[in-house]
Structures are given as C-alpha cells and as structure tokens.
N, C-alpha and C positions, 0 to 999 in steps of 0.2 A: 342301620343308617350309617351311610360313610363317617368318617370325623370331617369334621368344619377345617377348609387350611387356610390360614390366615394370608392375607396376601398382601405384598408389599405396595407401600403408597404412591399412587404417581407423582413424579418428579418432573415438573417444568424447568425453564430457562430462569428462573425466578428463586428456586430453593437456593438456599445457600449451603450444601451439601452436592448441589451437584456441580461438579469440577469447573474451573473456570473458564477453561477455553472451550466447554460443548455450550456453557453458558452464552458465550459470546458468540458463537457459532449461528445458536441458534434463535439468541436475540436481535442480527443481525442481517438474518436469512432473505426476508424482506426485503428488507434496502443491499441487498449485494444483488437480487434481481431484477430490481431495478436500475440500478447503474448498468450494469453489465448488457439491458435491454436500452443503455442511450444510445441515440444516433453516433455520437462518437465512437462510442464503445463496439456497437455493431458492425464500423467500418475496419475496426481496429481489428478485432476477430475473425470479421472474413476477409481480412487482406485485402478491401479495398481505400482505406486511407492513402490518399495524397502525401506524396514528399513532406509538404509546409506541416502537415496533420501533424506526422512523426516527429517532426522537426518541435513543434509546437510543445507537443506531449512531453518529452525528452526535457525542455528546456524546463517549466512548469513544474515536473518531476524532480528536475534539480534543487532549485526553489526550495520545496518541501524537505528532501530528503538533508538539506544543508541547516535549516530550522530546525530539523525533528533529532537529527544526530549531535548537534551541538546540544541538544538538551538531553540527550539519553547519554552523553558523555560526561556530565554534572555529574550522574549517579554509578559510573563503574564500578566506587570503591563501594557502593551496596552489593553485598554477597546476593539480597533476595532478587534484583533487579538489575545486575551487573549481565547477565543471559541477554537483555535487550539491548546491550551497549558493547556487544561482541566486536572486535573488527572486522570476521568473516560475511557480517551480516551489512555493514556501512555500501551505501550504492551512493555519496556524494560524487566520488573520485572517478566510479565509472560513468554516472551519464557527464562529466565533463571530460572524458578521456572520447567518449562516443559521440558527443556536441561536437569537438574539435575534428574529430575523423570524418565527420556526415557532413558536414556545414562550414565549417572552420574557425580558424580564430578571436572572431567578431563576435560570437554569437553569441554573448550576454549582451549585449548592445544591439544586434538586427534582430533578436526574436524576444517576442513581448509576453510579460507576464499577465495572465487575465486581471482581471480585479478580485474575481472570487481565492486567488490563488495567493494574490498579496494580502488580503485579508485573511486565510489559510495560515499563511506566513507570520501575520505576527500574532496569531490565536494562541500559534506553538511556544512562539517566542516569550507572548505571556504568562505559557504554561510551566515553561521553563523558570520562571522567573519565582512562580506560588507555590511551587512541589510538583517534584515527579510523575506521582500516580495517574495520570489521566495520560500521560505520553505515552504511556504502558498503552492503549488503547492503539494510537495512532502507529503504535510500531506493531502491532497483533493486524492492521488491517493491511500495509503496507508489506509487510516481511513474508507474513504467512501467506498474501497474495501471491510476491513474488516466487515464492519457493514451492507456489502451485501452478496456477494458471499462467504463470507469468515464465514455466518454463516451458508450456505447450505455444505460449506466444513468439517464442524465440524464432523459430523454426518460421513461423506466420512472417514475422517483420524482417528478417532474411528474405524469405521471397518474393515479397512483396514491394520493398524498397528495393531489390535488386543490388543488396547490398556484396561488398566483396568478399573472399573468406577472410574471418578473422577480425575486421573492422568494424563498427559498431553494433558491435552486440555485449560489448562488457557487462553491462548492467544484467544480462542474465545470468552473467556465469557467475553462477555460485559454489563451482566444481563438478565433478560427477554425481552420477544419480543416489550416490552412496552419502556423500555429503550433503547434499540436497536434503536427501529424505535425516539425516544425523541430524541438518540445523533447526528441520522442522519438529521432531520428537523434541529437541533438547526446548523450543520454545513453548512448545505446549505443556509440557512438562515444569517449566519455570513459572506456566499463568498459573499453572494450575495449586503448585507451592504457594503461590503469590493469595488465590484465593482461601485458600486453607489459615491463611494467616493474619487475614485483616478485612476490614471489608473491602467491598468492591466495586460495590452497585455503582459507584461515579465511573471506573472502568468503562462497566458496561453501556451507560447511559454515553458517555464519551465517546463509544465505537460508533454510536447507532449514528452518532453529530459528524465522526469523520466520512462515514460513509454520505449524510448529506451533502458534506461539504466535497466532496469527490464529484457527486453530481452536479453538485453547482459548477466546478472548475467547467464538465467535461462538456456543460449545456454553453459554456461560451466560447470552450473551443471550437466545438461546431461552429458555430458564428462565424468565429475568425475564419475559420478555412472557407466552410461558403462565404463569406465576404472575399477572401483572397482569391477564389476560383471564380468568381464573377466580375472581379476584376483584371482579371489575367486576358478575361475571353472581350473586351471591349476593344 
C-alpha cells in the first residue's frame, strides 16, 4: 500500500495566515462585481458616459481622495503604514489640476457632491480622527484600483470625452508601466507586513463597507446625469 501524504489545509479569505491583501482581494471579490456591473460604472467602461458623468465622477473623486489623504498623512511617520501615505500614490492635486483643465475654475462650486459622497467624506474624516487602521482599507480599494483598472480606463476616458493630448488625464498617471507595476508590489507587500503584524479583520470588514459605499456614491450619480440629460432634452 502506497504511504498516506498528508495534505495541506485549506485556507480561506478568513485564515489569519493567509497574507493580507489575497485576504482582501478575495473578501471583497463580491462587491468589486457588483460595483463595476452599476449603471454608472458600465457607461464608464464602455465609453459611453456623458461629459456631466465625468465631470461628476472627477469632482466626487476629489472629495474623497482630499478626506482619505489628509488622514493617511497623520500616519507617515509610521514605518508599518507610511507605504499608504506615499506622495507618488496622493491623486488630490491631480483630479483638481484635471477639474480645472476639463471644466474650469468654478468647479468646486458648479459641480455637486452626492449625499452618499458627503456622508463618504466625513466617515473618513472620522476615521481619521479614532486611528488609522481602517483607512488602510479605503486606500487598498482606491490605489490598488487605480494602479489596475484604472490604468486600462485612461485610454477609455481619453476617447471618449474627446479629451486633448495631455490634459485631463493626470489622475491616471502614475508613471510608466514600470512604476505602476513597482507601486502596486510595494503596497501589497506593505498589507501584507501590516497583516503579519496585528490584527485585521476591521481592515477587512472596512473594505467590504468602502466598496458599498462606492455603490452608494455611483447609484446617485447615475441619477444626476439622467436627471441632467433629461433636462438638457426639454
């Protein structure tokens, strides 16, 4: 009879032995399919969102990214968490450098923030306020997006807005594809330190809350625009 081989145990999104960002990955796989299947989102991917859409999105985006960095900036002089408070990775500067190029001057004041997005806004703000760890989540859903799908989007929202070379697309650029792929290792690499070293599970349970809270935002953009496009056509 052969010998018996023992075989290793399955490991879910739930062990705390398996690394943190497949943790997140794959506790949030769900609700990243969902979002990505909204109405908004689907016009956004095939390139049929409206000017106002982009415009909206952009604006909403700033929003957050201006809450979420002022609180990952609290924690630079943390070695374990200082990776999420990088400069290279900050998008406040660009979608207001990209607002001002697309839209213009005004446009903290002619483009409106949803409700889901002010409430977004000071969720961060409070988080900011109790401890770091849970922001950890909101930059894992934000960054790592960017520095994926959000570099195959680039190329989408260029021709689809009909945009010029050069002018609002800052918020994608992250560098070349080399940099790109460098900022993505170095942050998965940092969750993953990060889990090896403390708990997490609020992390995790965090990601799954920003990814709702994305849908919320993106189910009222939609709104806005058909309500804008229905208004255009009277």
């Amino acid at each position: 009879m052969p010998p018996v081989r023992a075989t290793a145990p399955q490991r879910g999104p739930g062990d705390p032995d398996v690394p943190l960002s497949r943790r997140l990955r794959e506790a949030t796989l769900d609700l990243h399919v969902q979002v990505e299947r909204s109405v908004f989102m689907r016009a956004l991917l095939r390139g049929t969102l409206p000017r106002i859409g982009h415009l909206l999105l952009m604006r909403n985006l700033h929003a957050l990214y201006a809450a979420l960095e002022a609180g990952l900036q609290r924690i630079a002089d943390d070695v374990r968490l200082a990776p999420f408070a990088q400069p290279a990775l900050r998008r406040e500067a660009a979608l207001a450098a990209d607002l001002h190029a697309v839209h213009g001057p005004r446009w903290r004041d002619e483009l409106a923030l949803t409700p889901a997005m002010a409430d977004y806004v000071v969720h961060l703000q409070r988080l900011s306020q109790a401890g770091a760890q849970r922001l950890i989540a909101h930059a894992y859903v934000r960054y790592l997006g960017d520095l994926a799908g959000g570099q195959r989007l680039r190329a989408v929202v260029a021709r689809a807005q009909a945009l010029p070379p050069g002018q609002g697309l800052a918020f994608y650029d992250f560098g070349d594809a080399a940099e790109v792929a460098a900022l993505a290792r170095a942050l998965r690499a940092a969750l993953d330190a990060l889990g090896r070293d403390r708990p997490v599970d609020d992390i995790v349970d965090e990601a799954r809350a920003a990814f709702c809270r994305h849908d919320a935002v993106f189910a009222e953009l939609a709104d806005l625009v058909e309500a804008g496009l229905r208004a255009t056509e009277r």
